[in-house]
C-alpha positions in Angstrom: 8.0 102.1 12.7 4.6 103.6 11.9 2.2 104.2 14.8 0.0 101.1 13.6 2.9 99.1 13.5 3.8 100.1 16.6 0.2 99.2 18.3 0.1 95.5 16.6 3.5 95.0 17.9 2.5 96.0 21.6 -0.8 94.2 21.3 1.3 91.2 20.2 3.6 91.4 23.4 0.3 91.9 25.8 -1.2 88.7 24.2 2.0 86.4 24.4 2.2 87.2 27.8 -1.6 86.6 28.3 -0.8 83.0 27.4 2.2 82.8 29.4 1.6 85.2 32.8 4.3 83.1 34.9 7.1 82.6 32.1 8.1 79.4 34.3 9.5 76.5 32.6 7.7 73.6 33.2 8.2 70.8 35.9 8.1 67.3 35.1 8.1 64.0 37.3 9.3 60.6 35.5 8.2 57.1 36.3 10.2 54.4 34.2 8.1 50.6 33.3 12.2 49.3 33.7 15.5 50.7 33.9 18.5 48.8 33.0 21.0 48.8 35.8 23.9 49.9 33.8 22.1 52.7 32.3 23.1 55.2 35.3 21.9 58.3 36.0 20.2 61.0 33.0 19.5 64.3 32.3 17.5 66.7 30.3 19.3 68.5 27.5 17.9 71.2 25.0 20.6 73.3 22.5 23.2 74.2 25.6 20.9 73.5 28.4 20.9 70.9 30.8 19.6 69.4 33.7 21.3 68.2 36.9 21.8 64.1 36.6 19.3 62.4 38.2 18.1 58.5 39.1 14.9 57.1 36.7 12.7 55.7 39.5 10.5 52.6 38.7 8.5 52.5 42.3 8.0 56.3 42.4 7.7 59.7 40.4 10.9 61.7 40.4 11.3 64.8 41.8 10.7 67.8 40.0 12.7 68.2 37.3 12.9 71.5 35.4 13.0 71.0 31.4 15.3 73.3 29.9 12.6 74.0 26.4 9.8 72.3 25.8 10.9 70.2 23.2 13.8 68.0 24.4 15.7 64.9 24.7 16.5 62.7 27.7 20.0 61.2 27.8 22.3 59.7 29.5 24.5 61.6 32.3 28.0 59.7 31.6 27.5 58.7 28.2 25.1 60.9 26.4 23.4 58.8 24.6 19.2 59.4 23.5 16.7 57.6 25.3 14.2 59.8 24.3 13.2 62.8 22.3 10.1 64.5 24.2 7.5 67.1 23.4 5.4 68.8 26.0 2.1 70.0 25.4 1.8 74.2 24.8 -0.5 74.5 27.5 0.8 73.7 31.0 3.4 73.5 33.3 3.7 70.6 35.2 3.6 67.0 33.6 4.4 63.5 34.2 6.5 61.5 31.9 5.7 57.6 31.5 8.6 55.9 30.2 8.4 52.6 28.4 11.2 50.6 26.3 11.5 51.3 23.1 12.0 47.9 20.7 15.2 49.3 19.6 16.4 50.4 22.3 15.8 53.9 24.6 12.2 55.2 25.5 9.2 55.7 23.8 6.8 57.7 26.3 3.3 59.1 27.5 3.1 62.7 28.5 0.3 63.7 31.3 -0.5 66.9 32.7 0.0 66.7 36.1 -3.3 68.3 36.8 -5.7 66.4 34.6 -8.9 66.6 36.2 -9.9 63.4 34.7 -6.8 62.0 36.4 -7.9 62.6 40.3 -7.1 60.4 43.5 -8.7 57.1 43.4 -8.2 56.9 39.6 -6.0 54.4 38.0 -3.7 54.6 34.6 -3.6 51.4 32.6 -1.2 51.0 29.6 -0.7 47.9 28.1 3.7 47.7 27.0 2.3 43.9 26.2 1.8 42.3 22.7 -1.4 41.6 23.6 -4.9 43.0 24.0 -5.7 43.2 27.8 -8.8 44.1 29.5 -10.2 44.2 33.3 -12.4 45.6 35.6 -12.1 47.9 38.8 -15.4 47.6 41.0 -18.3 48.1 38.2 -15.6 50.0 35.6 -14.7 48.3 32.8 -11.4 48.5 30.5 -9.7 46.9 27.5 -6.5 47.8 25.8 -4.7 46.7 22.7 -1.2 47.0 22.3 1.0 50.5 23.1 -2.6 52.0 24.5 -3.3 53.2 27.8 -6.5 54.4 29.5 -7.9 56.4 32.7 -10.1 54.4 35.3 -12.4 55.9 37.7 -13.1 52.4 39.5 -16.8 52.4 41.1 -19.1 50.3 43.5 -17.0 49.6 46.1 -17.6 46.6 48.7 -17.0 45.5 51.9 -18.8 48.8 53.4 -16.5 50.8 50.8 -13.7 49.3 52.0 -12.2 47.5 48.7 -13.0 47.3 45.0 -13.1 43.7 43.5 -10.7 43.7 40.6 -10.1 41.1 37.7 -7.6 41.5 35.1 -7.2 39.3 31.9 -5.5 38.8 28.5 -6.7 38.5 25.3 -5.4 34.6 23.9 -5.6 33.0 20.2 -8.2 30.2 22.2 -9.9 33.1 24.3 -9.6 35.4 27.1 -7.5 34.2 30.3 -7.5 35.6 33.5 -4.3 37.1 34.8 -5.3 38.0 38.2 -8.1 38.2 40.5 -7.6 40.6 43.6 -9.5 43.0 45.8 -7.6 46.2 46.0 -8.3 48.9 49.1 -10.2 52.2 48.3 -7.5 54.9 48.5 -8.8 58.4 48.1 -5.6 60.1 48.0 -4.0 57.7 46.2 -3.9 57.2 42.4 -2.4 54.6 40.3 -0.1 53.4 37.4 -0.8 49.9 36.3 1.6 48.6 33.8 1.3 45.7 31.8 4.5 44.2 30.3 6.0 41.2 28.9 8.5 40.0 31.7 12.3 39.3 30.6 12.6 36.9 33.2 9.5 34.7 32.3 8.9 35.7 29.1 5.3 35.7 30.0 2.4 38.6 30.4 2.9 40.4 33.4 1.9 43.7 35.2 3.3 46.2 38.1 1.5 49.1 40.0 2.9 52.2 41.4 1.0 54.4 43.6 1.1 58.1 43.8 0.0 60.2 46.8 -1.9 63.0 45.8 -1.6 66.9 48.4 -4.6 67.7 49.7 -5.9 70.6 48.0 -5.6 73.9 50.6 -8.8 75.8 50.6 -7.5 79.8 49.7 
């Protein structure tokens, strides 16, 4: 190897691991619109790598989990079959997974980085799993979704002292817009949300679910 073939090659190393100081594979939480009850537990697989089984939750994030690659595919622990075939972003290592039935059959899914900063305490996801347009508000913020699209909300204009946020949510119909729900929902500064809306099996009718997270306190260094 000549010497300037040996200095590009060393320059090379130093910048891969510029980009990648900690080497750490990167964590991910899951959080499931549904979860059929015989579906049992899953796992992350990638090549010959995989994950420890673990439970899709539908009322909380998962622990945790370590991905084996970036690029893999969930499946089931007893049966390994594909629910989904997931790509994380290069930059990053922590994300949460947002997993939503696919129309034939496993996940399709919505990959955010755990530490958005336009995803902070207070905020609330919206996405719309429905087969129609939705739209809302949150205090004074204003929303609307078609189909398969979700959106960030930084509600504002509290009332009641700050106490609560007036909230109105609605659906897009062939005669007009009708409301789906009217609500005042508490101001919850280390809190931040997942809204789902979703066609229920049970009713067949347009309906949506919320799941809370609580965010840590950030410690001052």
């Amino acid at each position: 190897m000549t010497k300037l073939a040996a200095l590009l090659f060393l320059l090379a190393t130093v910048l891969v691991h510029a980009q990648s100081p900690s080497g750490k594979k990167p964590q991910i939480r899951f959080l499931a619109e549904r979860v059929p009850a015989e579906m049992g537990q899953v796992l992350l697989a990638a090549k010959e790598e995989k994950s420890e089984p673990f439970d899709l939750p539908i009322s909380f994030l998962s622990p945790p989990q370590t991905a084996p690659e970036r690029a893999f595919a969930l499946v089931t622990a007893e049966k390994n079959l594909s629910l989904a075939n997931i790509s994380l972003p290069e930059e990053g290592d922590a994300f949460i997974v947002l997993l939503f039935p696919a129309d034939k059959g496993g996940y399709k899914h919505v990959v955010i980085s755990d530490k958005n900063a336009n995803f902070q305490a207070g905020d609330v996801y919206f996405y719309n799993q429905a087969d129609k347009t939705v739209m809302g508000f949150v205090g004074s913020a204003k929303f609307t979704l078609e189909p398969t699209k979700g959106t960030i909300v930084r509600p504002t204009k509290p009332n009641g002292g700050g106490a609560y946020y007036d909230v109105g949510l609605g659906v897009r119909e062939k005669d007009g817009d009708k409301p789906l729900s009217v609500a005042r929902w508490p101001v919850q500064k280390g809190i931040r949300t997942y809204v789902f809306f979703f066609i229920n099996p049970r009713t067949a009718k347009l309906d949506f679910r919320g799941v809370d997270e609580f965010i840590e306190p950030e410690v001052a260094p």
